[in-house]
C-alpha positions as YAML, in Angstrom:
chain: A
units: angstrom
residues:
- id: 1
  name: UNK
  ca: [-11.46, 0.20, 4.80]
- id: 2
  name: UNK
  ca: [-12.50, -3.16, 5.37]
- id: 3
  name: UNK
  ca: [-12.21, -5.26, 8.76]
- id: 4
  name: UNK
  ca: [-12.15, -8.56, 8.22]
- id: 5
  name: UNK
  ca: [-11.97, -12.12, 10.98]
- id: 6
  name: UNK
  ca: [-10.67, -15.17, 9.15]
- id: 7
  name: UNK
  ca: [-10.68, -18.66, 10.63]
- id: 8
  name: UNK
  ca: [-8.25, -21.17, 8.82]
- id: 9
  name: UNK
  ca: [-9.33, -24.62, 9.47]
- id: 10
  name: UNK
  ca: [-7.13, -27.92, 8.22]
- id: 11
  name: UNK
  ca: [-7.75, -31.55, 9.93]
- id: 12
  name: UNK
  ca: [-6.04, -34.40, 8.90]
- id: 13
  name: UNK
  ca: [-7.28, -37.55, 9.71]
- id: 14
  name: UNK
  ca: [-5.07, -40.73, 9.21]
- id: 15
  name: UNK
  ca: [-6.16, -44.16, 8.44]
- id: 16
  name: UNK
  ca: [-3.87, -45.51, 11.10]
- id: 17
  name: UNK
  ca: [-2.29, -43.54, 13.73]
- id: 18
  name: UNK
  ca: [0.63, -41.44, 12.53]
- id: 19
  name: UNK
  ca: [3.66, -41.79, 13.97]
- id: 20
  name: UNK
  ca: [5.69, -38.63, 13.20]
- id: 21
  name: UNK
  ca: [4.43, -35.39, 11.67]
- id: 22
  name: UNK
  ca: [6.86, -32.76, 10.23]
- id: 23
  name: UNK
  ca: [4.91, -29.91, 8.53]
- id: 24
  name: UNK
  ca: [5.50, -26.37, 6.78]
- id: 25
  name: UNK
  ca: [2.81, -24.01, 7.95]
- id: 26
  name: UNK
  ca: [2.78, -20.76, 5.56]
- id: 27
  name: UNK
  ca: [-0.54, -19.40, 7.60]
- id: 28
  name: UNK
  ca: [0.28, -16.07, 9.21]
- id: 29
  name: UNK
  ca: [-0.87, -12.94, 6.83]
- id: 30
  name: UNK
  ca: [2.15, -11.11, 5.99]
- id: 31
  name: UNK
  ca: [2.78, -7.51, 6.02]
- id: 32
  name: UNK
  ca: [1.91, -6.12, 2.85]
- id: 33
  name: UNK
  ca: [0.93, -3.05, 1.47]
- id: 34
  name: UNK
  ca: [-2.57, -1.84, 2.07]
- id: 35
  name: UNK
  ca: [-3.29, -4.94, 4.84]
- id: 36
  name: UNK
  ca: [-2.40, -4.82, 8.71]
- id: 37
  name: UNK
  ca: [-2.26, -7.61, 10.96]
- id: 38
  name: UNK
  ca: [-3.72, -6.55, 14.23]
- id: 39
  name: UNK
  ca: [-3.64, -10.37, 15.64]
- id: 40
  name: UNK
  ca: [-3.12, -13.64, 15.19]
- id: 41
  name: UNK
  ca: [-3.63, -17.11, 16.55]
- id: 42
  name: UNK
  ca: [-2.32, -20.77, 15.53]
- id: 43
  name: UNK
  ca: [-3.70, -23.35, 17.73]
- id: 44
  name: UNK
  ca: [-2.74, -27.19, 16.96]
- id: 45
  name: UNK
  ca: [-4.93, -30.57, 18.11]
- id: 46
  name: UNK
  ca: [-3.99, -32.75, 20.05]
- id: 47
  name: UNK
  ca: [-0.45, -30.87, 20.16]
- id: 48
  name: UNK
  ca: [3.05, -30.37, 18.61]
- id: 49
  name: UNK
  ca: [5.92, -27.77, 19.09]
- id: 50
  name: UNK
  ca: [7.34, -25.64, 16.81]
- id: 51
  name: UNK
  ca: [10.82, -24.76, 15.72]
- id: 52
  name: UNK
  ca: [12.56, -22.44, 14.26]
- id: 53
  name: UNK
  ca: [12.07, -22.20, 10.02]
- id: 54
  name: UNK
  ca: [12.18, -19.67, 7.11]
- id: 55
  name: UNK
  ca: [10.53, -19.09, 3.94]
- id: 56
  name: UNK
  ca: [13.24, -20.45, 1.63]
- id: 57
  name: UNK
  ca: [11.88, -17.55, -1.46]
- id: 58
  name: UNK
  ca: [9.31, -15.83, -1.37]
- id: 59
  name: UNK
  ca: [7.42, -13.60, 1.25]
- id: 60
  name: UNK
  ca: [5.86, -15.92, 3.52]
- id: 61
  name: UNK
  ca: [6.10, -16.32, 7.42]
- id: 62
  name: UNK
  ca: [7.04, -19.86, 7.90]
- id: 63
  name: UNK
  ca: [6.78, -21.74, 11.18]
- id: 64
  name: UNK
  ca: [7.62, -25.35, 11.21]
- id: 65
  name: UNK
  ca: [4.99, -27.92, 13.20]
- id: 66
  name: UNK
  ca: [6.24, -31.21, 14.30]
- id: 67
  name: UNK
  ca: [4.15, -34.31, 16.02]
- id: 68
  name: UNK
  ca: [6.30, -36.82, 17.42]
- id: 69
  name: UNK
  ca: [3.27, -38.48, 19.40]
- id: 70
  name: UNK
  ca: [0.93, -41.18, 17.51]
- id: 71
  name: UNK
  ca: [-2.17, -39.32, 16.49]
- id: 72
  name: UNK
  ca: [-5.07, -39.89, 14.25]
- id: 73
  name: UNK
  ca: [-6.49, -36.87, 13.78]
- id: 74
  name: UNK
  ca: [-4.17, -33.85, 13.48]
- id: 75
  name: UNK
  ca: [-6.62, -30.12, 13.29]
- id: 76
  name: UNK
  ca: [-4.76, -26.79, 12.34]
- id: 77
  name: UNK
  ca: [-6.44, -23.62, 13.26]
- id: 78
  name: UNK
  ca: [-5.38, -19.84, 12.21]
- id: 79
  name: UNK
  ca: [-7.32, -17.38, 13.09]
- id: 80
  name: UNK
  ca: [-6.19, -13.80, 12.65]
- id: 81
  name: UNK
  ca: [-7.93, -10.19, 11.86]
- id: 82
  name: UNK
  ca: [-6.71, -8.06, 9.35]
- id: 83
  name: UNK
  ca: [-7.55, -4.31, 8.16]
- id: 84
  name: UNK
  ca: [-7.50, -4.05, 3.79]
- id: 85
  name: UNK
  ca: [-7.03, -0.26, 3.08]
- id: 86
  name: UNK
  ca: [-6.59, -1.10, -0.38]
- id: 87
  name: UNK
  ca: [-8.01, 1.57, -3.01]
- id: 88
  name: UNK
  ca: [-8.74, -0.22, -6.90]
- id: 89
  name: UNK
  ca: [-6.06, 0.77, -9.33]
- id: 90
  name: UNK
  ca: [-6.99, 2.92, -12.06]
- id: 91
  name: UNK
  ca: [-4.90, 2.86, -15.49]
- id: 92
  name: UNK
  ca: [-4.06, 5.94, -16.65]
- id: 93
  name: UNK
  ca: [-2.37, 7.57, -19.94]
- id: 94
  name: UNK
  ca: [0.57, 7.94, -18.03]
- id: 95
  name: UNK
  ca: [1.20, 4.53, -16.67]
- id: 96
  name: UNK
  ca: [4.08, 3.17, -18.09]
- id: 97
  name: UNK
  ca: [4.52, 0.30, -21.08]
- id: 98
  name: UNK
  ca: [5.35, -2.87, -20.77]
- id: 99
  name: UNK
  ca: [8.22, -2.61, -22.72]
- id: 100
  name: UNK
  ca: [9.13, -0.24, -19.94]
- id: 101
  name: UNK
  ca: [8.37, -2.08, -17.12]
- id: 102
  name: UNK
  ca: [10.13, -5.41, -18.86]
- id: 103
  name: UNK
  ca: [13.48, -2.60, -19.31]
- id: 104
  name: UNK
  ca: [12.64, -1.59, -15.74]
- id: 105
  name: UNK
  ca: [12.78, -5.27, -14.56]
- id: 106
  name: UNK
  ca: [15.64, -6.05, -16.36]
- id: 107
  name: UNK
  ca: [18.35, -3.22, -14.86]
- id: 108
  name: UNK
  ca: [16.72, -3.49, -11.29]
- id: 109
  name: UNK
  ca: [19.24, -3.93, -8.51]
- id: 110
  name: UNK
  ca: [17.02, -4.67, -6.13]
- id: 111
  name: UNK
  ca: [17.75, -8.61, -4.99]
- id: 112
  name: UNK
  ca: [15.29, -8.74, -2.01]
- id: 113
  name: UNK
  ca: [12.60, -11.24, -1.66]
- id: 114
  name: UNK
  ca: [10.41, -8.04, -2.92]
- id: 115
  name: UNK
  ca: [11.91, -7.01, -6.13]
- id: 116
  name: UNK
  ca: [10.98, -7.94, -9.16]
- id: 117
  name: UNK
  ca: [14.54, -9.79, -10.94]
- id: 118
  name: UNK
  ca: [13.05, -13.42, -9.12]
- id: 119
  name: UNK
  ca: [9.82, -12.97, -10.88]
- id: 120
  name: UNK
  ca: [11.18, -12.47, -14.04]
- id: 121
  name: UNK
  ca: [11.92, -16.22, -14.86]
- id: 122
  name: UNK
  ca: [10.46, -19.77, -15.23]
- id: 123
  name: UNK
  ca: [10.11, -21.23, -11.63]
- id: 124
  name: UNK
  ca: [9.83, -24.95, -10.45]
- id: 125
  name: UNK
  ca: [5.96, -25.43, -10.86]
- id: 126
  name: UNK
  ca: [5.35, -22.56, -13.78]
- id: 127
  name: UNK
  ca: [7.49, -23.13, -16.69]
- id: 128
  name: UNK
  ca: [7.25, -21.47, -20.02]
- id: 129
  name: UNK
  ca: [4.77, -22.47, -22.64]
- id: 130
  name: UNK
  ca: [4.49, -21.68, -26.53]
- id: 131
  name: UNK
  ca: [1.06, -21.89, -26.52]
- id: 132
  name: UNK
  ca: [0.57, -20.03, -23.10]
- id: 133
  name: UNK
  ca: [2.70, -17.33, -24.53]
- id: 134
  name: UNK
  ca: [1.39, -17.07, -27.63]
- id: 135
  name: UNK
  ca: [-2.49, -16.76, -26.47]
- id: 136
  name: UNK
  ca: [-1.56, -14.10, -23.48]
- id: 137
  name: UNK
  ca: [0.82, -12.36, -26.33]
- id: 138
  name: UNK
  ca: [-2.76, -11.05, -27.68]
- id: 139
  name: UNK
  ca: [-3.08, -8.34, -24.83]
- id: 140
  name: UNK
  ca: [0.33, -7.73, -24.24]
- id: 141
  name: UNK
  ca: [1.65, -5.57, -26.90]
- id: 142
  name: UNK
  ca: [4.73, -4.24, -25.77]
- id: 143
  name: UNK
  ca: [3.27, 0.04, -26.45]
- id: 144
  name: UNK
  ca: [-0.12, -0.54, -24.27]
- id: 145
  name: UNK
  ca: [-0.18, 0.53, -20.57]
- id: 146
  name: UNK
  ca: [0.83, -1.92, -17.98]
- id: 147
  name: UNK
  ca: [-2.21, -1.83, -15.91]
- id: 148
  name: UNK
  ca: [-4.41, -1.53, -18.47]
- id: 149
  name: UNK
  ca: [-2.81, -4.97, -20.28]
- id: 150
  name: UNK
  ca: [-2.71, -6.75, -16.89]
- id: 151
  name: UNK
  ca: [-7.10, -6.30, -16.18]
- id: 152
  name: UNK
  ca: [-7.29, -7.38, -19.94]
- id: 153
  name: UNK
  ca: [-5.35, -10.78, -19.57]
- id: 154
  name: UNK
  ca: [-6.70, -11.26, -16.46]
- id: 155
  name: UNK
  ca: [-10.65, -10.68, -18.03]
- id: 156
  name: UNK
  ca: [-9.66, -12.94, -20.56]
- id: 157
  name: UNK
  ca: [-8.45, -15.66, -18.38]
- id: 158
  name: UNK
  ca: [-11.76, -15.40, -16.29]
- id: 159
  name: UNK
  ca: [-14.08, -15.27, -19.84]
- id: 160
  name: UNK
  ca: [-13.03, -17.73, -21.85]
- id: 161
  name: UNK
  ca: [-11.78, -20.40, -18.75]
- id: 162
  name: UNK
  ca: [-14.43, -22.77, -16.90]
- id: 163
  name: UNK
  ca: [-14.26, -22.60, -12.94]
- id: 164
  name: UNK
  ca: [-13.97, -26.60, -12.44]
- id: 165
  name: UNK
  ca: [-12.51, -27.89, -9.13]
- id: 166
  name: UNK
  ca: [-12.74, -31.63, -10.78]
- id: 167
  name: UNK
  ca: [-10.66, -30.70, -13.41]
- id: 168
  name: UNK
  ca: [-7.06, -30.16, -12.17]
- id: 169
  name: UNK
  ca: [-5.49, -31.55, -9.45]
- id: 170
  name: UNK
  ca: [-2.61, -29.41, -7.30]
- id: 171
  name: UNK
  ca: [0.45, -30.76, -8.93]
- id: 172
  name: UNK
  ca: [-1.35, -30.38, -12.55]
- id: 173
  name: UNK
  ca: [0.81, -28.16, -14.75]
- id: 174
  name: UNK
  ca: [-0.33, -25.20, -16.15]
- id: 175
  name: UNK
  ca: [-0.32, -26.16, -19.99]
- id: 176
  name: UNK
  ca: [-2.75, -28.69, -19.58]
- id: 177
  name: UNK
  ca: [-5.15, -26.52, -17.59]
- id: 178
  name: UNK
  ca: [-4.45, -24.32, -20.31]
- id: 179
  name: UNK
  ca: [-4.89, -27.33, -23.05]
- id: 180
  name: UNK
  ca: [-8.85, -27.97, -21.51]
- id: 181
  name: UNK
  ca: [-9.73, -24.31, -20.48]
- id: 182
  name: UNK
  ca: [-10.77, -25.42, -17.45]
- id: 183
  name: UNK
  ca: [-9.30, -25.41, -13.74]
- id: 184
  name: UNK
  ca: [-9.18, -23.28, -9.89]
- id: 185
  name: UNK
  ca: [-7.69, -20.29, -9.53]
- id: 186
  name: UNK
  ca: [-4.22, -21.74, -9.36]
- id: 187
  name: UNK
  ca: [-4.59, -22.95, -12.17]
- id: 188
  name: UNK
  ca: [-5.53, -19.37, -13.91]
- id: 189
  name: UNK
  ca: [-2.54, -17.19, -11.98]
- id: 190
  name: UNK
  ca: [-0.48, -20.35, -13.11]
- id: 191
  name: UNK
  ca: [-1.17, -19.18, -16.91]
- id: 192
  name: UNK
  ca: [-1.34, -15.88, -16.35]
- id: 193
  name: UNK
  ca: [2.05, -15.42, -14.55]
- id: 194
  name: UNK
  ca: [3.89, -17.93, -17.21]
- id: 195
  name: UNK
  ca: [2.67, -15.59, -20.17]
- id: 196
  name: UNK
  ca: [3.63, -12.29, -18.40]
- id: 197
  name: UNK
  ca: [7.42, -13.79, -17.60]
- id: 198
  name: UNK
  ca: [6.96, -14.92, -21.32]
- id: 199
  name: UNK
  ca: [6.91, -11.70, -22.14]
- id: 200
  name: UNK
  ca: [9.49, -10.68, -20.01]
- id: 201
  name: UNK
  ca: [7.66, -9.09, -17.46]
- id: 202
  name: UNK
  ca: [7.91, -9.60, -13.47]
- id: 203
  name: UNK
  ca: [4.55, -11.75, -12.10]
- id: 204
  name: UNK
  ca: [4.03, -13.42, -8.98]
- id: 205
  name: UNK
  ca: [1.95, -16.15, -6.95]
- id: 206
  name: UNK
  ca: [-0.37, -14.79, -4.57]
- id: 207
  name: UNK
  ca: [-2.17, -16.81, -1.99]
- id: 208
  name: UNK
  ca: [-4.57, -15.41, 0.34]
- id: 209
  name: UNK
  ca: [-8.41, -15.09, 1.08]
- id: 210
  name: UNK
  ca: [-11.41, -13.43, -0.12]
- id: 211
  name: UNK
  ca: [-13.97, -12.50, 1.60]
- id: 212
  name: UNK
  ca: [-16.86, -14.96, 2.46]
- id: 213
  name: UNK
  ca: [-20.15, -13.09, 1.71]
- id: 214
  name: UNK
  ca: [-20.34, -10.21, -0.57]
- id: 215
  name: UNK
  ca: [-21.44, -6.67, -0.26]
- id: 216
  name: UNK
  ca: [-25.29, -6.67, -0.41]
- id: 217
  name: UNK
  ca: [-26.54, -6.52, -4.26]
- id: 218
  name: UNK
  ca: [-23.04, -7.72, -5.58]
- id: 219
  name: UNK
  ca: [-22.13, -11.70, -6.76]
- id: 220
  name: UNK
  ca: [-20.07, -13.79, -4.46]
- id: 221
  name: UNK
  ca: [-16.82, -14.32, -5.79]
- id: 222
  name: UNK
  ca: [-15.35, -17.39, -7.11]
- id: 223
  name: UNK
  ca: [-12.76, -19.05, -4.52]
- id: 224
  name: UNK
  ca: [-14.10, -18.11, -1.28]
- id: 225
  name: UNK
  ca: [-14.56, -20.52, 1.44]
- id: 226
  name: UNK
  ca: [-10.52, -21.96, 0.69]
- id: 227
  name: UNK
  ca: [-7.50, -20.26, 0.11]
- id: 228
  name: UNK
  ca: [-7.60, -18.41, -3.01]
- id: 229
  name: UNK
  ca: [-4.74, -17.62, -5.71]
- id: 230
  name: UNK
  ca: [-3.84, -14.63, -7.90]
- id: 231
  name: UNK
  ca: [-1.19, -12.39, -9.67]
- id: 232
  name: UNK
  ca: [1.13, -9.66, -8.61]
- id: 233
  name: UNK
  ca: [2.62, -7.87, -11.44]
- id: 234
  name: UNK
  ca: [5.27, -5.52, -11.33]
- id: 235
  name: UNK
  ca: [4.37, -2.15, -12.87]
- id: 236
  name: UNK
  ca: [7.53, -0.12, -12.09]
- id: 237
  name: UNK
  ca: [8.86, 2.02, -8.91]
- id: 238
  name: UNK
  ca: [6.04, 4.17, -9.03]
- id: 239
  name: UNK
  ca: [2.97, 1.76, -8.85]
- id: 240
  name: UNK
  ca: [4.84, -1.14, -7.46]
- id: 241
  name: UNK
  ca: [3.49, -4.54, -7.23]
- id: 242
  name: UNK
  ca: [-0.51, -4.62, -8.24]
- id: 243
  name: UNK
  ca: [-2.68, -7.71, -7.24]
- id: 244
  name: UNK
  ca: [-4.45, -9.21, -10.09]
- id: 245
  name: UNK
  ca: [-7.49, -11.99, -9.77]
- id: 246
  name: UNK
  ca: [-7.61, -13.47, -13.06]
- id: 247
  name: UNK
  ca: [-10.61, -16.14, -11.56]
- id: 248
  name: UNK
  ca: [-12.91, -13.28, -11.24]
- id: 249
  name: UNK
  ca: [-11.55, -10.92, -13.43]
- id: 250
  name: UNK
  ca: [-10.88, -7.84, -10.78]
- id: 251
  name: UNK
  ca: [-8.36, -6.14, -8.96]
- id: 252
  name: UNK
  ca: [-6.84, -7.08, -5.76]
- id: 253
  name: UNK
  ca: [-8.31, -4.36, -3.36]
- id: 254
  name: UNK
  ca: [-10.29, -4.84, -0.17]
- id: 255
  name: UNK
  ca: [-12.18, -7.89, -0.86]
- id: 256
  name: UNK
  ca: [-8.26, -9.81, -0.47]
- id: 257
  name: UNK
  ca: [-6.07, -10.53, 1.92]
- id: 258
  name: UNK
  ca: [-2.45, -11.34, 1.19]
- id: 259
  name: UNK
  ca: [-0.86, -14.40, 3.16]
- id: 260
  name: UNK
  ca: [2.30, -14.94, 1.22]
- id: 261
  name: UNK
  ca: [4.06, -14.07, -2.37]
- id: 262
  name: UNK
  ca: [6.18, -16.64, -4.23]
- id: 263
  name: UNK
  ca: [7.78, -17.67, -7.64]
- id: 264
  name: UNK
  ca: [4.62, -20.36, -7.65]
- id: 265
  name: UNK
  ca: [2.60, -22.61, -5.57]
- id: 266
  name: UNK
  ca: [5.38, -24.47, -3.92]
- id: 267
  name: UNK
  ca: [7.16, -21.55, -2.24]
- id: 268
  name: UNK
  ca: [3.50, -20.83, -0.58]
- id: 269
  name: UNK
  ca: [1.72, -23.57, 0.40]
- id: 270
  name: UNK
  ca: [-0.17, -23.45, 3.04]
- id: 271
  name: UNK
  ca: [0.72, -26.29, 4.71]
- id: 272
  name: UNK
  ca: [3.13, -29.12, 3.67]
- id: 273
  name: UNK
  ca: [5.31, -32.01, 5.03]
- id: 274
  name: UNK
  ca: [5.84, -35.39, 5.87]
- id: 275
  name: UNK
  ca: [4.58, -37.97, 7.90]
- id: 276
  name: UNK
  ca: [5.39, -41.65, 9.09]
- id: 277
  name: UNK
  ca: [2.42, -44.30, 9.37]
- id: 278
  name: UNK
  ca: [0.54, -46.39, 7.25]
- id: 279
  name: UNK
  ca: [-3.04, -46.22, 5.19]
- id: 280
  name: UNK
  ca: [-5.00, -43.67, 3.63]
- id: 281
  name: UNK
  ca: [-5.07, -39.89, 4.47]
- id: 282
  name: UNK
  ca: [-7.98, -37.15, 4.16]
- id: 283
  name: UNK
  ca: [-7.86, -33.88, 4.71]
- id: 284
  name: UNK
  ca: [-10.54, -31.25, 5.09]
- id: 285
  name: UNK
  ca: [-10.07, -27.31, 4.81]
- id: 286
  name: UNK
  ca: [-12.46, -24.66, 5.63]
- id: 287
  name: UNK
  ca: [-12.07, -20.73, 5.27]
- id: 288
  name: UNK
  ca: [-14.30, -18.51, 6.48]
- id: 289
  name: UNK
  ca: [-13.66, -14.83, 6.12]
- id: 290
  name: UNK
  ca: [-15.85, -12.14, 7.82]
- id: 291
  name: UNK
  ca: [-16.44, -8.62, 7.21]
- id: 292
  name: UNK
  ca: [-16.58, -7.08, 10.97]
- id: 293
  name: UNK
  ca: [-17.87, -3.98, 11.69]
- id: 294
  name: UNK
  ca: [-14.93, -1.18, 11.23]
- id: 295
  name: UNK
  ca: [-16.74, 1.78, 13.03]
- id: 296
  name: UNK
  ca: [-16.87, 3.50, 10.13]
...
């Protein structure tokens, strides 16, 4: 079991005061299997209020921020602590197919935000590609295990795709970080989720945190220090949903922390909104997530 402290920084700083600020804040870690929440904290500078607001799909809790005072510089902080009890999934002979878990998918009932019939489909910000589907189609042959062809796909993503945070923007779509093999880990669950729904199989977004520093003697993983992105794909009743890190090419287990689950990107963005003033905007982010000590 790992214990972890995160601190969620995000300051916005305004070429000329801002008028009005209206803003989305998907921060709060949700409560997902294998994490628990044992507090949280949202502090705002200079000030706001909130009111009342829900996730509109997805799994996310959504509080809504708004500044109706001029201010320059706006700073969000969440801080929470989480416990991961998360053990690494292990495929097995008797995991079910994919052509079982895309049959599975397809005469589910379940309609809540958790079940996998709103995963199964193109979404606003991942639509289906040829070429996406085509390239993934390689590891998923409809007879092979589920688990076992989810790891592959996600191996191959992190292989033969360059880490590049110049090369894609937020709003860049995923065939052409798919066209120049290069991107963040959006970009990579992006891909990866629009060839599993090609394929007719339920995938979706995760956004969370890793942990900062690694375990002595192991490599820091790629995407710590900002809010990272992977896959959830459905592998039946029995397993459930199973995280998937196609940027590092591992499981979702105790080095993750799940802060909300969408169709894509836009149903779990961190923070979003609107804003009245003039001139230019920055904003700076910084994550830091550390391992405390669990008694153990």
């Amino acid at each position: 079991m790992m214990r972890y402290a995160i601190r969620h920084i995000t300051r916005f700083d305004y070429g000329d005061p801002a008028a009005f600020a209206r803003c989305n804040l998907r921060l709060k870690p949700i409560l997902w299997s294998g994490q628990t929440l044992e507090d949280y904290r949202l502090s705002v500078e200079p000030g706001g209020h909130f009111v009342p607001a829900r996730a509109p799909a997805g799994l996310a809790n959504m509080v809504r921020l708004v500044v109706d005072r001029p201010t320059r510089i706006l700073t969000i902080e969440s801080s929470a602590r989480v416990d991961v009890n998360r053990p690494i999934p292990m495929p097995g002979e008797g995991d079910p197919t994919l052509a079982d878990i895309a049959r599975m998918a397809r005469e589910s009932r379940d309609l809540s935000p958790a079940g996998p019939a709103a995963y199964l489909y193109p979404s606003p910000r991942i639509p289906l590609d040829p070429d996406i589907a085509r390239w993934c189609s390689d590891e998923l042959d409809p007879a092979r295990g589920a688990l076992e062809a989810g790891i592959a796909l996600a191996r191959r993503i992190q292989r033969d795709f360059a880490f590049d945070p110049s090369a894609t923007l937020v709003d860049t779509p995923p065939a052409q970080a798919f066209a120049q093999r290069g991107g963040v880990c959006q970009d990579f669950a992006q891909i990866m989720i629009s060839g599993l729904r090609a394929a007719g199989l339920p995938a979706a977004y995760a956004s969370g945190y890793l942990r900062t520093l690694p375990p002595p003697g192991e490599e820091r993983l790629v995407g710590a220090d900002a809010t990272h992105a992977w896959v959830l794909l459905w592998c039946g009743p029995d397993h459930g949903w199973v995280g998937i890190d196609p940027t590092n090419g591992i499981w979702m287990a105790e080095d993750h922390v799940v802060v909300a689950i969408g169709r894509d990107y836009g149903d779990v963005a961190p923070i979003d909104g609107v804003m009245l003033g003039s001139g230019a905007q920055q904003m700076e982010v910084s994550v830091d997530v550390a391992p405390l000590d669990t008694g153990g």
